[in-house]
mmCIF file of the N, C-alpha and C atoms, coordinates in Angstrom:
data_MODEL
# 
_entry.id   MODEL 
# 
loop_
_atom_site.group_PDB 
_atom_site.id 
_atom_site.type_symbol 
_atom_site.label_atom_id 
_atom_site.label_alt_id 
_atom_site.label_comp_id 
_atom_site.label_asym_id 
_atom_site.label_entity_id 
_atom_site.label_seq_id 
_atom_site.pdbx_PDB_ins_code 
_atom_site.Cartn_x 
_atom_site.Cartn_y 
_atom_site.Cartn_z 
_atom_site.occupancy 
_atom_site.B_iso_or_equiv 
_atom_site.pdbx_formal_charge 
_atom_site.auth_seq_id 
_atom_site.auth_comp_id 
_atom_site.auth_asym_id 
_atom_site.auth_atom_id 
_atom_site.pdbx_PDB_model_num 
ATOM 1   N N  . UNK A 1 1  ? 0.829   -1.178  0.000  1.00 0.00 ? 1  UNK A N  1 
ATOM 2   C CA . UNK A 1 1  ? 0.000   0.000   0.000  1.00 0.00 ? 1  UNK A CA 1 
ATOM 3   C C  . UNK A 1 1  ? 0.880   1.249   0.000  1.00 0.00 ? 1  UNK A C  1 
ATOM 4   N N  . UNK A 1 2  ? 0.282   2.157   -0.276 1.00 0.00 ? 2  UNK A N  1 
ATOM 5   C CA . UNK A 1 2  ? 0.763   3.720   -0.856 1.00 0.00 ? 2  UNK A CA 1 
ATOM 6   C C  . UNK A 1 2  ? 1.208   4.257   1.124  1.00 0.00 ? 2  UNK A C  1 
ATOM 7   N N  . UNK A 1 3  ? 1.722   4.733   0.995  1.00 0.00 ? 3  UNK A N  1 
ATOM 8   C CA . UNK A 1 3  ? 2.137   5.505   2.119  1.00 0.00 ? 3  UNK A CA 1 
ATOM 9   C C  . UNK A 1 3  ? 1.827   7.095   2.363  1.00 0.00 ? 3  UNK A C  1 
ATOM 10  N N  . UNK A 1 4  ? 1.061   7.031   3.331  1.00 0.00 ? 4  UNK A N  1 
ATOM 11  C CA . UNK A 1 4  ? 0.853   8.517   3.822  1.00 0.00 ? 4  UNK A CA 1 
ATOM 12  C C  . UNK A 1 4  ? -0.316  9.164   2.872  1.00 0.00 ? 4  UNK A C  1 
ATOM 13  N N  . UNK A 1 5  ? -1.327  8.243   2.521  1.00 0.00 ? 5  UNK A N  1 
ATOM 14  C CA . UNK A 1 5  ? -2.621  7.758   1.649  1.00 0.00 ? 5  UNK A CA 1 
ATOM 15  C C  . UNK A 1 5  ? -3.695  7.850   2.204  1.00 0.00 ? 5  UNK A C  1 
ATOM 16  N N  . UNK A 1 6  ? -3.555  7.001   3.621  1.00 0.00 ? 6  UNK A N  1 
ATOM 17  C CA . UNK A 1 6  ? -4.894  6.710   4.215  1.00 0.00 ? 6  UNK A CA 1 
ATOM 18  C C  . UNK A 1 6  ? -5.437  7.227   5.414  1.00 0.00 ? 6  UNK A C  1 
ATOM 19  N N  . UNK A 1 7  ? -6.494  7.742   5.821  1.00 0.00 ? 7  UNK A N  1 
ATOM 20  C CA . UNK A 1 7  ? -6.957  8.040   6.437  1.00 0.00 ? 7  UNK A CA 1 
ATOM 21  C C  . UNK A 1 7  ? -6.459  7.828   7.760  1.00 0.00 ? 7  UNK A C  1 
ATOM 22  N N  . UNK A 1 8  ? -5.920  8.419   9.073  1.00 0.00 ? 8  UNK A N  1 
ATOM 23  C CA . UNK A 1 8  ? -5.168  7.644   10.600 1.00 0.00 ? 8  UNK A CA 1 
ATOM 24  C C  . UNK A 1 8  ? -6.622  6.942   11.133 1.00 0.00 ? 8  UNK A C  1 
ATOM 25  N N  . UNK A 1 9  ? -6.811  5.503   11.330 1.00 0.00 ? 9  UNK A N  1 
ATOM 26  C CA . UNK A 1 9  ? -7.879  5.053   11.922 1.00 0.00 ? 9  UNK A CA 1 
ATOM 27  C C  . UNK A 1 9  ? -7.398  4.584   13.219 1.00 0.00 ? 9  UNK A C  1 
ATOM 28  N N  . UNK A 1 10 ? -8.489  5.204   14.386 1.00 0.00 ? 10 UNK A N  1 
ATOM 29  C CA . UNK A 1 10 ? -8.033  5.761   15.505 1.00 0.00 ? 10 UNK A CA 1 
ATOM 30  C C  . UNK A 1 10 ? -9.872  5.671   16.329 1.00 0.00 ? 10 UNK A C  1 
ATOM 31  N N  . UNK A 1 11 ? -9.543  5.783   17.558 1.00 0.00 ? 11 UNK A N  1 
ATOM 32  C CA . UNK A 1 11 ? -10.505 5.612   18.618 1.00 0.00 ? 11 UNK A CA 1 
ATOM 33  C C  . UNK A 1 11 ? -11.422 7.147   18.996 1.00 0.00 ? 11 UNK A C  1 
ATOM 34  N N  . UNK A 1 12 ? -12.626 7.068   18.292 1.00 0.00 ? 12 UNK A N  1 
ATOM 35  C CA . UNK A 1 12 ? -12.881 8.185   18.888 1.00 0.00 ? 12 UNK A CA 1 
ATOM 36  C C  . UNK A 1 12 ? -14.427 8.319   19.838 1.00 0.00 ? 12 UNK A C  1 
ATOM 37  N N  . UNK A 1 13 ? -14.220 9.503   20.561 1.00 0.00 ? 13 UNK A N  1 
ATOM 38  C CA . UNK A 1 13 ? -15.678 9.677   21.417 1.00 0.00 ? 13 UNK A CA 1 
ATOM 39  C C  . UNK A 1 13 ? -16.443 9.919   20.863 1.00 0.00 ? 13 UNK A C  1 
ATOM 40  N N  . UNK A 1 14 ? -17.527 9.223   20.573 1.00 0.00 ? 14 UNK A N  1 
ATOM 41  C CA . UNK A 1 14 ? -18.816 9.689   19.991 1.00 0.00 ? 14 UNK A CA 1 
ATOM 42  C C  . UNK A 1 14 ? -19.901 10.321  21.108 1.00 0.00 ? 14 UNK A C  1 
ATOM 43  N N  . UNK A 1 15 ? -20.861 11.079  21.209 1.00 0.00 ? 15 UNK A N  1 
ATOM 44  C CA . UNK A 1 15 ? -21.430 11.154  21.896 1.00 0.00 ? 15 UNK A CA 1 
ATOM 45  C C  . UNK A 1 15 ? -23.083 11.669  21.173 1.00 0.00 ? 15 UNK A C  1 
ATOM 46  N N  . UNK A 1 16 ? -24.221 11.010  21.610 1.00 0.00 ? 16 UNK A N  1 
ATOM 47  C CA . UNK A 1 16 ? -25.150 11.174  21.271 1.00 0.00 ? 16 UNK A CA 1 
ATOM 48  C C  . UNK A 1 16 ? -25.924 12.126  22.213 1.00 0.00 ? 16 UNK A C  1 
ATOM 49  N N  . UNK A 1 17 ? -26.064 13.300  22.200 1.00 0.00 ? 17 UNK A N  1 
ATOM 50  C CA . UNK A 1 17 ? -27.102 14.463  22.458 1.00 0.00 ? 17 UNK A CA 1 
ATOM 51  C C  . UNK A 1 17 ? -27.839 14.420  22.818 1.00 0.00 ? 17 UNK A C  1 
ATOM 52  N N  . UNK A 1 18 ? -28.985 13.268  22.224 1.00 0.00 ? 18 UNK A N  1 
ATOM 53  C CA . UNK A 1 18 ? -30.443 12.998  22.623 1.00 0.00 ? 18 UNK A CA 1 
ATOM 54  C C  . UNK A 1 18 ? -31.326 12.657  23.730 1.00 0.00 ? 18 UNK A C  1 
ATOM 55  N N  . UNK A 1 19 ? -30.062 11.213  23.994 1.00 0.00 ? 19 UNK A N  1 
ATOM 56  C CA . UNK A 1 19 ? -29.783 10.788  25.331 1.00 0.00 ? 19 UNK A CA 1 
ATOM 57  C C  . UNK A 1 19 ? -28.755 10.611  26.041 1.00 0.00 ? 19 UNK A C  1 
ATOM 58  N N  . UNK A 1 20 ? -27.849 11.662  25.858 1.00 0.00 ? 20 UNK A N  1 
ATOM 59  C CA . UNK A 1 20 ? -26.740 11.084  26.596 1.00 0.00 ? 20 UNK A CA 1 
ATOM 60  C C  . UNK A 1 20 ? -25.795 10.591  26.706 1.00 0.00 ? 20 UNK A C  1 
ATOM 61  N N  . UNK A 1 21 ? -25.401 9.583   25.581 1.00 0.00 ? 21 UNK A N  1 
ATOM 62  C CA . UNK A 1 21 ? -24.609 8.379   25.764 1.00 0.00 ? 21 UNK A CA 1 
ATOM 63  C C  . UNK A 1 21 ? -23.391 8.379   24.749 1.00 0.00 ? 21 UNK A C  1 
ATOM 64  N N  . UNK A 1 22 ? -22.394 7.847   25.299 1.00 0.00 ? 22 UNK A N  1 
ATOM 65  C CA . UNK A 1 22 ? -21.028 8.328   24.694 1.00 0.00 ? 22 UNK A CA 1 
ATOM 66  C C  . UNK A 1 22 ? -20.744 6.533   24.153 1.00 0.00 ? 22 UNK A C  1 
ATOM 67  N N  . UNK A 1 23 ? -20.457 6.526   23.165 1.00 0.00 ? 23 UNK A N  1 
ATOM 68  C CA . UNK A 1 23 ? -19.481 5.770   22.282 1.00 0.00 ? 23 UNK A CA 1 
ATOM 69  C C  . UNK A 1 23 ? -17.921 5.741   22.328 1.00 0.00 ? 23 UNK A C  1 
ATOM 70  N N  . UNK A 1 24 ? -16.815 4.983   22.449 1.00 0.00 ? 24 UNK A N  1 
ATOM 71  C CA . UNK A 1 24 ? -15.674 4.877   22.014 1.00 0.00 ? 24 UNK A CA 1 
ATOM 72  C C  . UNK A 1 24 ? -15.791 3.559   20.647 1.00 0.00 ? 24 UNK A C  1 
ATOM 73  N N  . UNK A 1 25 ? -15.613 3.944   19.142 1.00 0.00 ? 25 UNK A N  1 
ATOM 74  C CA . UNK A 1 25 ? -15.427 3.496   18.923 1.00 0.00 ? 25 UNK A CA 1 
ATOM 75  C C  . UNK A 1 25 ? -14.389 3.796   17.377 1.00 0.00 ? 25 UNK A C  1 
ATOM 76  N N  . UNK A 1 26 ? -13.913 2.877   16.986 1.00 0.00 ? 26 UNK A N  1 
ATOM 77  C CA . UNK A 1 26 ? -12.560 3.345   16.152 1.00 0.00 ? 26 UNK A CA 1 
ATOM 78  C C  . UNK A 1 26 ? -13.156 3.642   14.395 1.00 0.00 ? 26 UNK A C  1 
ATOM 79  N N  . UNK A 1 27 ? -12.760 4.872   14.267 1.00 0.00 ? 27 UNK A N  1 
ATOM 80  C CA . UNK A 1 27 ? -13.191 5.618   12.805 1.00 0.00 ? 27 UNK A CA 1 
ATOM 81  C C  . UNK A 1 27 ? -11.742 6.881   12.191 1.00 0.00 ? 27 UNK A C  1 
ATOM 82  N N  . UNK A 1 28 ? -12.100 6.832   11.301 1.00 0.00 ? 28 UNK A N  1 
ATOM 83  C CA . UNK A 1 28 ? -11.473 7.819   10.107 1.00 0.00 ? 28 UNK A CA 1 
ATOM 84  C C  . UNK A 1 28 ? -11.681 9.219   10.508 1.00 0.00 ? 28 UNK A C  1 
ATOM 85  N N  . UNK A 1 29 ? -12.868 9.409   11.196 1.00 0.00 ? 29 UNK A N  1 
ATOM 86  C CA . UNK A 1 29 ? -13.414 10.326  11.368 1.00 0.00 ? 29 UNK A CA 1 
ATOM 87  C C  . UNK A 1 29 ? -12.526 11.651  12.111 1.00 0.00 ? 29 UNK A C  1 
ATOM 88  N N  . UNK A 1 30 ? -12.739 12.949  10.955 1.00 0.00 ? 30 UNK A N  1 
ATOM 89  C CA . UNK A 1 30 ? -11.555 13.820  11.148 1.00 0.00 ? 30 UNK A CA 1 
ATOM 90  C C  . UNK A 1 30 ? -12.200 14.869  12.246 1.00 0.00 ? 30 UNK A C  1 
ATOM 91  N N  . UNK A 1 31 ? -11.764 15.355  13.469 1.00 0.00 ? 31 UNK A N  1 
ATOM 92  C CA . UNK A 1 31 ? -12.404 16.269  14.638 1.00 0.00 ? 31 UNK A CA 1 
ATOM 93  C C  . UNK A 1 31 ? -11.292 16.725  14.994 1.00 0.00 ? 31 UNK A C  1 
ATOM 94  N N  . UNK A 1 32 ? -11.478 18.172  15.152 1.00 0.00 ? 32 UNK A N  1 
ATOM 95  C CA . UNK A 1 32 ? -10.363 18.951  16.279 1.00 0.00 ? 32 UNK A CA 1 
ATOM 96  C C  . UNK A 1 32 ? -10.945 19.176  17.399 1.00 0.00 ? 32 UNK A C  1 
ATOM 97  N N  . UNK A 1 33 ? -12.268 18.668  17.763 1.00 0.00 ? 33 UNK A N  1 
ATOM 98  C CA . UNK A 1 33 ? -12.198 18.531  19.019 1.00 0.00 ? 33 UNK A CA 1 
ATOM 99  C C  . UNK A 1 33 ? -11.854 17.466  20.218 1.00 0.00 ? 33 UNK A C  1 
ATOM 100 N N  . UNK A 1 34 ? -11.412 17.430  21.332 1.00 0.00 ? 34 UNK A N  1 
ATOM 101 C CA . UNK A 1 34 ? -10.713 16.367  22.081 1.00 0.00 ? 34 UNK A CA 1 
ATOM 102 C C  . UNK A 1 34 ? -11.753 16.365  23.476 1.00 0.00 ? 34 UNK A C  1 
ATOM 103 N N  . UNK A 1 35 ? -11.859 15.642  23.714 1.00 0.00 ? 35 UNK A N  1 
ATOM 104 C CA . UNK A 1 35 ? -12.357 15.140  25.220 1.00 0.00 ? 35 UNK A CA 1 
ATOM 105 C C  . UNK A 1 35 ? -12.099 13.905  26.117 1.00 0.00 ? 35 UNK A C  1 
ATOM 106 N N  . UNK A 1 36 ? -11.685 14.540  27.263 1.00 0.00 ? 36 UNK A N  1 
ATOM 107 C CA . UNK A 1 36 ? -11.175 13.634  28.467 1.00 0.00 ? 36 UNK A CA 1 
ATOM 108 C C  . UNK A 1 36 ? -12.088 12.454  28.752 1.00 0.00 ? 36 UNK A C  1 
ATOM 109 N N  . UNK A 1 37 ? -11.767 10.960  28.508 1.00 0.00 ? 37 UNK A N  1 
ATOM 110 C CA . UNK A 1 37 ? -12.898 10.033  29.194 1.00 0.00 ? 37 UNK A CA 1 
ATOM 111 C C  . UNK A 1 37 ? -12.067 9.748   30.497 1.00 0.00 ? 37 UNK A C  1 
ATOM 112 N N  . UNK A 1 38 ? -13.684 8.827   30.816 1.00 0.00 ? 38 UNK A N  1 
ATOM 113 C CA . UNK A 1 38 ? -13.577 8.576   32.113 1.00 0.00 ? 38 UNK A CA 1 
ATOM 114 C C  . UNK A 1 38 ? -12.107 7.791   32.428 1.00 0.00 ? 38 UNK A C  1 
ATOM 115 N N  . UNK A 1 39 ? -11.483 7.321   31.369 1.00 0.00 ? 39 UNK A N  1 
ATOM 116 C CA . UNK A 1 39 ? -10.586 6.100   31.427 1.00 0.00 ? 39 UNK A CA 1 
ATOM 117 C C  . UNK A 1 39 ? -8.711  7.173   31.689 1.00 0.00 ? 39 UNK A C  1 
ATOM 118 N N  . UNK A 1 40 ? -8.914  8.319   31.555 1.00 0.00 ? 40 UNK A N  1 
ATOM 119 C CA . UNK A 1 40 ? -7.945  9.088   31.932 1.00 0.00 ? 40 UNK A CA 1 
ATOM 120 C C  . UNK A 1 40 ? -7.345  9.704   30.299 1.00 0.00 ? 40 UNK A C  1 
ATOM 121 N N  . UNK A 1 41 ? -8.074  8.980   29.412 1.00 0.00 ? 41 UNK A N  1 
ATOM 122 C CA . UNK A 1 41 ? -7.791  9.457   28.400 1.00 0.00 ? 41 UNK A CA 1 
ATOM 123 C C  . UNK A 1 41 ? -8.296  10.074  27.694 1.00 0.00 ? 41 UNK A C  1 
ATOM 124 N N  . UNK A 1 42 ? -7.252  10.828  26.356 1.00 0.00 ? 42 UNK A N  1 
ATOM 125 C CA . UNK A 1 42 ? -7.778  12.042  25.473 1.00 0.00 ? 42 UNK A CA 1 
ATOM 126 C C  . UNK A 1 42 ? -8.006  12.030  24.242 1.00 0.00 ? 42 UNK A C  1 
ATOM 127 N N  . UNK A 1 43 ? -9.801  11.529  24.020 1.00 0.00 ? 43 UNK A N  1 
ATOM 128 C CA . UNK A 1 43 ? -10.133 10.967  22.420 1.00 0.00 ? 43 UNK A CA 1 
ATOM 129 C C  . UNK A 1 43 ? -10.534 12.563  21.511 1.00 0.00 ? 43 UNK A C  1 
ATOM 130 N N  . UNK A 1 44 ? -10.511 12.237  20.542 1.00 0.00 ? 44 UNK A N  1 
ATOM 131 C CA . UNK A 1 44 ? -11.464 12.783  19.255 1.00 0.00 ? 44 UNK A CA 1 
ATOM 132 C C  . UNK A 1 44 ? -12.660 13.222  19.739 1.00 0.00 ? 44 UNK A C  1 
ATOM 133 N N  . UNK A 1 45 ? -13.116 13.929  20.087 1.00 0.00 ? 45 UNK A N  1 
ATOM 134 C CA . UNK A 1 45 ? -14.514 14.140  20.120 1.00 0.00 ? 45 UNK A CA 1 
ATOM 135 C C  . UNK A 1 45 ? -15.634 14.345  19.321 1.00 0.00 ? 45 UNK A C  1 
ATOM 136 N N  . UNK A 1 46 ? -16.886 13.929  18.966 1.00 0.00 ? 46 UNK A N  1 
ATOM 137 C CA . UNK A 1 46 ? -17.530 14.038  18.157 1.00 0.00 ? 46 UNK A CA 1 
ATOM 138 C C  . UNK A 1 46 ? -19.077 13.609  18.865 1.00 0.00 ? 46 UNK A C  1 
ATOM 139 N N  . UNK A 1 47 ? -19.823 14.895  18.611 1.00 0.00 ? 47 UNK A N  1 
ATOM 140 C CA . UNK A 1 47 ? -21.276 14.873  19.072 1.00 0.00 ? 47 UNK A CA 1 
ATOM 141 C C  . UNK A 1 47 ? -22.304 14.505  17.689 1.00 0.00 ? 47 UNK A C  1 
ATOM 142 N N  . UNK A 1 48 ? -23.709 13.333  17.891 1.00 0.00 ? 48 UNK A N  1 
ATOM 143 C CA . UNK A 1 48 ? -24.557 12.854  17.487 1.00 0.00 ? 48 UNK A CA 1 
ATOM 144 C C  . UNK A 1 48 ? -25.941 13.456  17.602 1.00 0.00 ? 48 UNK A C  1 
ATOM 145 N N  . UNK A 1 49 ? -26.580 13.616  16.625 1.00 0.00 ? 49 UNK A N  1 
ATOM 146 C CA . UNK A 1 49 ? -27.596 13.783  16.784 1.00 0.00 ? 49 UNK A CA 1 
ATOM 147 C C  . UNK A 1 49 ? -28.559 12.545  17.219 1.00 0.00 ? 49 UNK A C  1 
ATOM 148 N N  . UNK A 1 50 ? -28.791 11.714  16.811 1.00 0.00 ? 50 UNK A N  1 
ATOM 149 C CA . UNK A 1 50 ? -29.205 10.532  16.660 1.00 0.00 ? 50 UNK A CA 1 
ATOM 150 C C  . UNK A 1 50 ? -28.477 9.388   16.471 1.00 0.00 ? 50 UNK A C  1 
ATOM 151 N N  . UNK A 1 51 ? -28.219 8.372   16.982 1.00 0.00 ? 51 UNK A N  1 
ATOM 152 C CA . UNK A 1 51 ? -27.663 7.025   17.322 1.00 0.00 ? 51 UNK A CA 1 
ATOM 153 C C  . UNK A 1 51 ? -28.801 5.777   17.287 1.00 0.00 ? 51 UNK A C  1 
ATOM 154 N N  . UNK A 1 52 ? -27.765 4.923   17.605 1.00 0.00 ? 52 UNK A N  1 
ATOM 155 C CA . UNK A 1 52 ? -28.592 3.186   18.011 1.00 0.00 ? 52 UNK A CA 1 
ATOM 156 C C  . UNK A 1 52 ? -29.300 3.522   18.938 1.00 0.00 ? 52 UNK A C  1 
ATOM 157 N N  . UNK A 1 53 ? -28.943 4.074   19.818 1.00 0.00 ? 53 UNK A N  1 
ATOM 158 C CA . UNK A 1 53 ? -29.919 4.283   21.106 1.00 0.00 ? 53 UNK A CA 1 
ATOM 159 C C  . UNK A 1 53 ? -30.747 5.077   21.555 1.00 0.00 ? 53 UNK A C  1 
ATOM 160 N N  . UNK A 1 54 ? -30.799 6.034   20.393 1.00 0.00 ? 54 UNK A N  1 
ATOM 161 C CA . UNK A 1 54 ? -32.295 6.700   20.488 1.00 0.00 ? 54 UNK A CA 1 
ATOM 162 C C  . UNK A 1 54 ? -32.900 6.579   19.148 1.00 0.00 ? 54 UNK A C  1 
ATOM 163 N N  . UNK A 1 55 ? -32.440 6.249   18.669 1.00 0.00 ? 55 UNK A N  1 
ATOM 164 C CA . UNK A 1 55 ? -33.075 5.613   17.152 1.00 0.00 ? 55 UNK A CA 1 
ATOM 165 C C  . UNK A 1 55 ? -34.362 4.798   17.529 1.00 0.00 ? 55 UNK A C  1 
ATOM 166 N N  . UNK A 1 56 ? -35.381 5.112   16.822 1.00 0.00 ? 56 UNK A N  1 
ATOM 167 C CA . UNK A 1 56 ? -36.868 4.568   17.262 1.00 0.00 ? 56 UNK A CA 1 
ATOM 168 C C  . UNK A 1 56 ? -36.975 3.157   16.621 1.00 0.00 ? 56 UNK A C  1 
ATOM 169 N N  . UNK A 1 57 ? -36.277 2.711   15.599 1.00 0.00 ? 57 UNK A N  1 
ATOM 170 C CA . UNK A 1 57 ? -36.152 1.468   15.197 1.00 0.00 ? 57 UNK A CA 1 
ATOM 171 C C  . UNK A 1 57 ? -35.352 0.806   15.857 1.00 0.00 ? 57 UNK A C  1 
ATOM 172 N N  . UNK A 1 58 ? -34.142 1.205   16.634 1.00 0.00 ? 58 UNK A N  1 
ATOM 173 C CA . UNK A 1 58 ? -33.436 0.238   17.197 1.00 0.00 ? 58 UNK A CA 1 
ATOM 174 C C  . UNK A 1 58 ? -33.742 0.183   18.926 1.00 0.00 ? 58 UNK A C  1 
ATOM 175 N N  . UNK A 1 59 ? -34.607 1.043   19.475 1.00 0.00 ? 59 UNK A N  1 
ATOM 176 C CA . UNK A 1 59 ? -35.204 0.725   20.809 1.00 0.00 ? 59 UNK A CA 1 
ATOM 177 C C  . UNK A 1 59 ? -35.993 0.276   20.800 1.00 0.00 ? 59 UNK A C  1 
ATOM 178 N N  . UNK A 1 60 ? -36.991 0.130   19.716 1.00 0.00 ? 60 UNK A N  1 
ATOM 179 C CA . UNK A 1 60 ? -38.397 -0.810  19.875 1.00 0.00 ? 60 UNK A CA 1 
ATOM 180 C C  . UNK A 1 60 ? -39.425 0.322   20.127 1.00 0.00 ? 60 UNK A C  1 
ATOM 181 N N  . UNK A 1 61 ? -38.927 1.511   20.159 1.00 0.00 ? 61 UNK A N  1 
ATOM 182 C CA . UNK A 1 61 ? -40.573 2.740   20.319 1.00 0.00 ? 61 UNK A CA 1 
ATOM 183 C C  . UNK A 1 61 ? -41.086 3.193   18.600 1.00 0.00 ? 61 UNK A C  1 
ATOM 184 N N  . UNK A 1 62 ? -40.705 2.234   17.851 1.00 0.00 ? 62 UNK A N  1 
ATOM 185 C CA . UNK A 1 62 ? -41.387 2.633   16.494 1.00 0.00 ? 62 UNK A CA 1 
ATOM 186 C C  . UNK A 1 62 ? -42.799 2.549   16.761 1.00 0.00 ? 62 UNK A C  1 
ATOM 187 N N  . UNK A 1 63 ? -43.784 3.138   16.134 1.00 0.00 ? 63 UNK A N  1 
ATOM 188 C CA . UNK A 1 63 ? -45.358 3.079   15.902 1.00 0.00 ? 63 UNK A CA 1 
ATOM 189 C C  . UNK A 1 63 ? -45.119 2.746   14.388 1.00 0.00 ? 63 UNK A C  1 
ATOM 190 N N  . UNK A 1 64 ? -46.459 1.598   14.612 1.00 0.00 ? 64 UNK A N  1 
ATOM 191 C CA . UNK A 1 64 ? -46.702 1.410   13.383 1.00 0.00 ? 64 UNK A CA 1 
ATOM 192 C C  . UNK A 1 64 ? -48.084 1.673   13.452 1.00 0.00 ? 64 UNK A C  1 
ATOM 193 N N  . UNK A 1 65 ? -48.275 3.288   12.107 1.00 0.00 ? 65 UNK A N  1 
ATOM 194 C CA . UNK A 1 65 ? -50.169 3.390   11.515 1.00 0.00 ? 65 UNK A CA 1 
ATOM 195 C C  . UNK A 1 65 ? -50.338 2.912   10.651 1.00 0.00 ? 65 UNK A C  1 
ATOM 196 N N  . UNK A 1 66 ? -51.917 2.591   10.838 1.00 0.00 ? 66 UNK A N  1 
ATOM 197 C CA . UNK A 1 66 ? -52.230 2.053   9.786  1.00 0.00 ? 66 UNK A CA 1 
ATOM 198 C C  . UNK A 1 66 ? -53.362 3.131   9.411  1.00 0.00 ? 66 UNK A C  1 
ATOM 199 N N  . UNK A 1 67 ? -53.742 4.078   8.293  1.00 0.00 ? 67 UNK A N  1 
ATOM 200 C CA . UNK A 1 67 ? -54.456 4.861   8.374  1.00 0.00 ? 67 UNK A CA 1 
ATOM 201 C C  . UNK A 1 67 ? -55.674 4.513   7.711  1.00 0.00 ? 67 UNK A C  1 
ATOM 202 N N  . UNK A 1 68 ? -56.611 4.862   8.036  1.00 0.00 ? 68 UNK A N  1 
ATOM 203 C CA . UNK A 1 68 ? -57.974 4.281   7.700  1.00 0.00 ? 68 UNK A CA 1 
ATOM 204 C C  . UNK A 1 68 ? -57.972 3.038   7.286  1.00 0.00 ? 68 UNK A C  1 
ATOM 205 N N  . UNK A 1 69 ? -57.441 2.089   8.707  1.00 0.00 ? 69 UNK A N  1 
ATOM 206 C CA . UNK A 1 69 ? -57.580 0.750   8.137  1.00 0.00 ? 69 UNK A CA 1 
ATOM 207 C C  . UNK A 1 69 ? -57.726 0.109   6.825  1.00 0.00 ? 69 UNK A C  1 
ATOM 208 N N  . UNK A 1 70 ? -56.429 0.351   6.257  1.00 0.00 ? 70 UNK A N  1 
ATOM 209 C CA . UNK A 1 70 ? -56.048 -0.236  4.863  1.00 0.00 ? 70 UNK A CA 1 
ATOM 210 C C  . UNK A 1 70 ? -55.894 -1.779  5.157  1.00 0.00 ? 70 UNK A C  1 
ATOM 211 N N  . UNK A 1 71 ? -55.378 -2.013  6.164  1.00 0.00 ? 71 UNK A N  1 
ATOM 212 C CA . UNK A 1 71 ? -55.038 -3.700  5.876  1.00 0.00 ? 71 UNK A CA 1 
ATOM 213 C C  . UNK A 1 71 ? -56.421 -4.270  6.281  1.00 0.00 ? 71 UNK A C  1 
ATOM 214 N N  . UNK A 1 72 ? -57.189 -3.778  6.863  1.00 0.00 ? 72 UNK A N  1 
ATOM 215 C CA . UNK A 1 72 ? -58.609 -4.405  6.849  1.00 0.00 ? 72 UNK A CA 1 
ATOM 216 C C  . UNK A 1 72 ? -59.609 -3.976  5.591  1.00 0.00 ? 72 UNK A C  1 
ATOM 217 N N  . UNK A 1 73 ? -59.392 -3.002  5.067  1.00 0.00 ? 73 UNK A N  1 
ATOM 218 C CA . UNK A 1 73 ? -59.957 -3.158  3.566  1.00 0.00 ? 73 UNK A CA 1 
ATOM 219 C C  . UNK A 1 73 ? -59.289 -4.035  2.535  1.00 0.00 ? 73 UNK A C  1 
ATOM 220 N N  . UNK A 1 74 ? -58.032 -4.086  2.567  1.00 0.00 ? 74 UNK A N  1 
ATOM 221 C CA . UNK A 1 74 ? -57.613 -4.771  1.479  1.00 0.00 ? 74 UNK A CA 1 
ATOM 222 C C  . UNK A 1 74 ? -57.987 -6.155  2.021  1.00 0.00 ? 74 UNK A C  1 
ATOM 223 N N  . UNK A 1 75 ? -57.930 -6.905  3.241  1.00 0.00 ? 75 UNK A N  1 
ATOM 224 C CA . UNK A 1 75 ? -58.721 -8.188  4.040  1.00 0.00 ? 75 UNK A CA 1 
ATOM 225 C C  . UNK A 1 75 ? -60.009 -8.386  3.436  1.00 0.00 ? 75 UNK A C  1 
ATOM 226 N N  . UNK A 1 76 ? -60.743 -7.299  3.482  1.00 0.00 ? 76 UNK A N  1 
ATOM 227 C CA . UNK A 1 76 ? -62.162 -7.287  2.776  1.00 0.00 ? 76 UNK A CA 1 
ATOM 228 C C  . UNK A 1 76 ? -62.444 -7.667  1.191  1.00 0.00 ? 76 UNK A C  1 
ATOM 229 N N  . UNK A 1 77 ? -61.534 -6.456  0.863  1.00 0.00 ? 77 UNK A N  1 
ATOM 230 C CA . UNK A 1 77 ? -61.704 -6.594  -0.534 1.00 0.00 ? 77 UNK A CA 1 
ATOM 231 C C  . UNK A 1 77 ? -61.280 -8.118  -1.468 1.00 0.00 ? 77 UNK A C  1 
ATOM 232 N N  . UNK A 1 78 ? -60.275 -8.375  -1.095 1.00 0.00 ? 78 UNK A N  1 
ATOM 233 C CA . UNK A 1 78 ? -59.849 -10.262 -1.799 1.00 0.00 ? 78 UNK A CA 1 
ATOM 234 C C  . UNK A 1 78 ? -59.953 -11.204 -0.419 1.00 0.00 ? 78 UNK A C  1 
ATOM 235 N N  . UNK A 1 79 ? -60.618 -11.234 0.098  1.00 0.00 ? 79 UNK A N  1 
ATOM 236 C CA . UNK A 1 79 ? -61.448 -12.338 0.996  1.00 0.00 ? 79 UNK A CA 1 
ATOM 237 C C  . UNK A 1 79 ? -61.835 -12.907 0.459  1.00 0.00 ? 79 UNK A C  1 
ATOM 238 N N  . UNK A 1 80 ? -62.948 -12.137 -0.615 1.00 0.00 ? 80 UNK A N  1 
ATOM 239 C CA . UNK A 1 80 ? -64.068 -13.004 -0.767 1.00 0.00 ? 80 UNK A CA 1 
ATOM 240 C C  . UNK A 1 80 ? -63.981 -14.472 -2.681 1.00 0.00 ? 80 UNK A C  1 
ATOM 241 N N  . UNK A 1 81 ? -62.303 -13.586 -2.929 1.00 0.00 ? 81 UNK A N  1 
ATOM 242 C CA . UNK A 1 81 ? -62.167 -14.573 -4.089 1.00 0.00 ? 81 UNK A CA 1 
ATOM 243 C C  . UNK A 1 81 ? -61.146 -15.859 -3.292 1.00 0.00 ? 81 UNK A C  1 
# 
């Protein structure tokens, strides 16, 4: 491989906004900002709007509508063949 090419892949703080919750995990991802973790050390910092963990598909608080009961009309409608 080419030298002095690729991206430094490296450990950084993610942190999600929504609820709270901080990530360490290793990305490309370019930040001049730095923040102290709990572990005594000094990552990358990088704030989230949205994550796995407030993501409504990946906690299980999705709603599913159904608006004017479509799946019971379409039930109706080819039932009867």
């Amino acid at each position: 491989m080419k030298k002095d090419i690729h991206p430094e892949y490296r450990e950084v703080l993610f942190h999600d906004i929504s609820v709270d919750e901080y990530f360490i995990i290793k990305s490309t991802l370019s930040t001049d900002k730095t923040k102290e973790w709990e572990d005594g050390k000094t990552y990358p910092y990088y704030t989230l709007d949205i994550s796995s963990s407030s993501h409504p598909f990946y906690t299980g608080k999705q709603k599913m509508i159904d608006t004017a009961g479509q799946v019971d009309k379409f039930k109706k409608r080819y039932s009867k063949t």
